[in-house]
LOSE-928103 format. One line per field, with one value per residue (C-alpha): y, x, z; residue in one letter; residue number from 1. Coordinates in nm, 3 decimals. Example, Ala and Ser with C-alpha at 12.3 -4.5 7.8 and 13.67 -1.06 7.14 Angstrom:
<rs>
y	c(-0.450; -0.106)
x	c(1.230; 1.367)
z	c(0.780; 0.714)
residu	c(A; S)
num	c(1; 2)
</rs>
This chain:
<rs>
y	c(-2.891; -2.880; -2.983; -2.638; -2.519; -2.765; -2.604; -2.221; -2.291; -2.511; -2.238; -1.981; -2.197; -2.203; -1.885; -1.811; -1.986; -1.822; -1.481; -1.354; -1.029; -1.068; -1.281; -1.320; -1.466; -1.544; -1.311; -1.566; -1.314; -0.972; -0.673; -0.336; -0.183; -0.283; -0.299; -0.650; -1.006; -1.339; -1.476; -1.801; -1.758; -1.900; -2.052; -2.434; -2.538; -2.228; -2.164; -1.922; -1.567; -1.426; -1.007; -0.908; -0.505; -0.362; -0.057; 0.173; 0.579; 0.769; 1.133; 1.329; 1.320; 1.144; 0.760; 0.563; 0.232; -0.073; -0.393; -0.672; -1.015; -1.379; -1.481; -1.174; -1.207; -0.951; -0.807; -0.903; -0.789; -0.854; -0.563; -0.550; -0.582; -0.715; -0.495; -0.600; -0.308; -0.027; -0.178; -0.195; 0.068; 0.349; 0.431; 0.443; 0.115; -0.093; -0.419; -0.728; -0.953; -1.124; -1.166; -1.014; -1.077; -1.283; -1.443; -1.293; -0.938; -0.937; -0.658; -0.599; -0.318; -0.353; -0.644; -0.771; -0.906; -1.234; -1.214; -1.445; -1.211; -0.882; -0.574; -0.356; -0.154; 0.193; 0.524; 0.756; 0.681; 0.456; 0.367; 0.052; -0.249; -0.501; -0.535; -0.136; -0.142; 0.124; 0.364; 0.720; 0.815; 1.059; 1.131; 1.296; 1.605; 1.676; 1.486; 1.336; 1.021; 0.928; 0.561; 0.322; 0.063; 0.110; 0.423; 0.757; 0.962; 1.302; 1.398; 1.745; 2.061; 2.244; 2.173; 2.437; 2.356; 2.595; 2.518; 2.722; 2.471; 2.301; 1.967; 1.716; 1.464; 1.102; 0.827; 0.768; 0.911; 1.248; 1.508; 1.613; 1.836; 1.939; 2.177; 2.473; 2.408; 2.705; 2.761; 3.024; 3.132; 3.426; 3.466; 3.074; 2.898; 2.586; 2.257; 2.167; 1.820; 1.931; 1.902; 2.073; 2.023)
x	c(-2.660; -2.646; -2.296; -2.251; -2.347; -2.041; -1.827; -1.877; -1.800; -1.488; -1.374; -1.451; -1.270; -0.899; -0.986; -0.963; -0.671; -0.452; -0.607; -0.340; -0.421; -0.175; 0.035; 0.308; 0.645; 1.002; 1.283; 1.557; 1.766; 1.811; 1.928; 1.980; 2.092; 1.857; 1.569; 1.436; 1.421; 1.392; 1.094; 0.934; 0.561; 0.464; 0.143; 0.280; 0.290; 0.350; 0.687; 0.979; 0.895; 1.198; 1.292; 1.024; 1.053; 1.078; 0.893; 1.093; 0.991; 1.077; 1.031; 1.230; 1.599; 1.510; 1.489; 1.434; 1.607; 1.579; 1.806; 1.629; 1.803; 1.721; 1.482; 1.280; 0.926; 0.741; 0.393; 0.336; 0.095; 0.037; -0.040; -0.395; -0.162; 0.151; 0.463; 0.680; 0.778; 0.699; 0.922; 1.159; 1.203; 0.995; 0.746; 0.455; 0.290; 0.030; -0.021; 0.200; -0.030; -0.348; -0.213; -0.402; -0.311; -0.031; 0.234; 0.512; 0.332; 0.424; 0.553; 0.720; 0.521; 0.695; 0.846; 0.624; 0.694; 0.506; 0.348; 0.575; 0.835; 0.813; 1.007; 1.145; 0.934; 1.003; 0.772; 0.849; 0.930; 1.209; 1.457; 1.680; 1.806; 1.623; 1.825; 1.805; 2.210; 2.207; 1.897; 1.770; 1.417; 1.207; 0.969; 0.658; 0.822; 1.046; 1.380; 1.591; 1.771; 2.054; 2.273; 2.512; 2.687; 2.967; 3.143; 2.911; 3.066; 2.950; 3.121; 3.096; 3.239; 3.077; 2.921; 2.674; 2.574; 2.342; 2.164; 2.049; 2.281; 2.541; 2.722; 2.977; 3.147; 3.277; 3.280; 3.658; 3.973; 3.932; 3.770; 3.984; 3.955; 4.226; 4.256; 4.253; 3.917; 3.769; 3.503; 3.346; 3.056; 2.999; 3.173; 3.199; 3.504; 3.598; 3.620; 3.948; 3.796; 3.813; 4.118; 4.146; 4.488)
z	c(-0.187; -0.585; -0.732; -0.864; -0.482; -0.397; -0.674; -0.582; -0.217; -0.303; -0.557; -0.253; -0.002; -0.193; -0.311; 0.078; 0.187; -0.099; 0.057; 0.305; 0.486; 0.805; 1.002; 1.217; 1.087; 1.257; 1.055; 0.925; 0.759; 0.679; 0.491; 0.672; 0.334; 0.127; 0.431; 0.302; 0.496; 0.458; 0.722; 0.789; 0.857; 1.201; 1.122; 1.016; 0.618; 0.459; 0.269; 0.346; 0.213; 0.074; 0.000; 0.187; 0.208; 0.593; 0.619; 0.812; 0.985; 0.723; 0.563; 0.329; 0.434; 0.771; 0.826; 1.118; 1.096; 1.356; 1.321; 1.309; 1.357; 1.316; 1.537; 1.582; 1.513; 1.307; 1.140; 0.768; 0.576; 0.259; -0.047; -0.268; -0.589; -0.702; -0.579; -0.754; -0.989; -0.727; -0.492; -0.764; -0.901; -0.667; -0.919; -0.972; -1.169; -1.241; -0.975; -1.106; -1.281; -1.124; -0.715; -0.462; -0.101; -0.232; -0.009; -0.295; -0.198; 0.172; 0.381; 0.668; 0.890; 1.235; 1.566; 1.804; 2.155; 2.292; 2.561; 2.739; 2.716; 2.920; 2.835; 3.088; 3.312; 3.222; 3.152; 2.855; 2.494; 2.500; 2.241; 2.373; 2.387; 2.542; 2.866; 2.875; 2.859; 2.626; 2.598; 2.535; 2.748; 2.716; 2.976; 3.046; 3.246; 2.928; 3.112; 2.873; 2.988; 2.799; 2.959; 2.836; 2.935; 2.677; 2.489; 2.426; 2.086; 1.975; 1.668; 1.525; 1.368; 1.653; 1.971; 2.184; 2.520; 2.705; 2.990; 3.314; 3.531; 3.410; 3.584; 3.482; 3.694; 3.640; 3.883; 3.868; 3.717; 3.535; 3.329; 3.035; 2.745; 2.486; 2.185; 2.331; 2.529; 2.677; 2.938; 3.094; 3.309; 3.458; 3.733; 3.853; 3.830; 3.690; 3.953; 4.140; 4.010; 3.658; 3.467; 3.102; 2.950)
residu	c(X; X; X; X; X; X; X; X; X; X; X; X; X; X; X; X; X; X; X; X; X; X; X; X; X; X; X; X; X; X; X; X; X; X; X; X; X; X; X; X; X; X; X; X; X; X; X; X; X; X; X; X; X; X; X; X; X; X; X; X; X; X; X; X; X; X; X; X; X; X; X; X; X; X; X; X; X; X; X; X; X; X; X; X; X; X; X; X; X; X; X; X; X; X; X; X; X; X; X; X; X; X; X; X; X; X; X; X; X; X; X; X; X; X; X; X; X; X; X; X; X; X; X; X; X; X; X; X; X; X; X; X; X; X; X; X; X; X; X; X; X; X; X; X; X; X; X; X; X; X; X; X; X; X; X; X; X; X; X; X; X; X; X; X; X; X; X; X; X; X; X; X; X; X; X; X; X; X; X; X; X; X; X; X; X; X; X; X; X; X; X; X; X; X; X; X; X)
num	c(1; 2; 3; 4; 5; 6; 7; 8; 9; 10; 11; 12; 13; 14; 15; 16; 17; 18; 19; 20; 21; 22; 23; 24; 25; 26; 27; 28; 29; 30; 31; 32; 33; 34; 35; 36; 37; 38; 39; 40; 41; 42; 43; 44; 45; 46; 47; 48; 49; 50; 51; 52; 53; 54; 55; 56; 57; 58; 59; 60; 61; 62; 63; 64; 65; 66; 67; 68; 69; 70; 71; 72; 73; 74; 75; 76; 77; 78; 79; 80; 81; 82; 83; 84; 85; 86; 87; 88; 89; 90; 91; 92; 93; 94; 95; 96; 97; 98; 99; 100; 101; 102; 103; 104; 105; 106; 107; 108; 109; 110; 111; 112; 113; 114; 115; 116; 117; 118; 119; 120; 121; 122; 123; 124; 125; 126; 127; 128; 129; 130; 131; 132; 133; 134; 135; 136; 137; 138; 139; 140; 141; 142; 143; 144; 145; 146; 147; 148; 149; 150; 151; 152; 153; 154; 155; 156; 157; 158; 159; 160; 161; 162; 163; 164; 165; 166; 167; 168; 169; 170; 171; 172; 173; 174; 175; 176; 177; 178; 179; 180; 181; 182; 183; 184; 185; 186; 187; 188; 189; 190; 191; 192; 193; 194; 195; 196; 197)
</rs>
């Protein structure tokens, strides 16, 4: 091989290793506000990647936001151009400088779970926590599953229900309503269970 040979493929050799497409990194901090992170590739000898941008579901008015925490291992992948000012700002501009692929360009696109680690067995979409103490299903016969282990608030100026049965019950103690609550149902009547104060 000719010593320019030698130089090309050198040249194309750190050209390579400074070319980052996608990898998985451990999250070390992060913003919810802001939707940005601190993470800590997992391949060994490259450096912290700080205000890395989460991508998050969203579309006009509506957002999607999930909390990650330390420890949590993600998706990076890393922009064509320099982000820098779009990311900014929210406009459009031209790439920052030179980088391509650039570890300073990286991007957060969603969490992965290792295959050592096996989430609940559960059909439907699912939106919980990992121990499925608090979750929302939904499943393929249109049943909506809605469970917690803790408090359940629904704050509003108004509140329909309609359904073509209706049933509520508690496992202990009472069922109360105040403010001048009113129900009514045809000609059913309201449970000696029930009481509405």
């Amino acid at each position: 091989m000719s010593e320019f040979s030698k130089l090309v493929e050198e040249y194309l050799d750190e050209q390579s290793l400074n070319t980052h497409v996608a990898m998985l990194c451990r999250v070390v901090s992060f913003d919810p506000q802001q939707m940005k992170a601190s993470v800590q590739p997992m391949q060994k000898g490259l450096p912290l990647i700080e205000n890395v941008p989460a991508a998050i579901q969203k579309a006009g008015p509506f957002f999607i936001r999930v909390p990650y925490v330390k420890g949590d291992i993600v998706i990076v992948v890393f922009s064509d151009v320099g982000i820098d000012d779009q990311i900014n700002t929210g406009a459009e501009a031209h790439g920052k400088g030179q980088r391509k692929h650039c570890l300073d360009d990286a991007i957060i696109v969603g969490g992965i779970s290792p295959f050592n680690v096996s989430l609940p067995a559960e059909d439907g979409l699912i939106i919980a926590k990992k121990d499925l103490s608090a979750k929302v299903v939904i499943k393929e016969n249109n049943d909506i599953v809605i469970e917690t282990s803790g408090n359940l608030g629904i704050n509003a100026d108004s509140l329909a229900l309609n359904a073509d049965s209706f049933s509520l019950s508690t496992t202990s103690g009472s069922i109360t309503a105040t403010e001048g609550f009113d129900i009514t149902k045809n000609t059913d009547t309201v449970p000696e269970s029930a009481v509405f104060e």
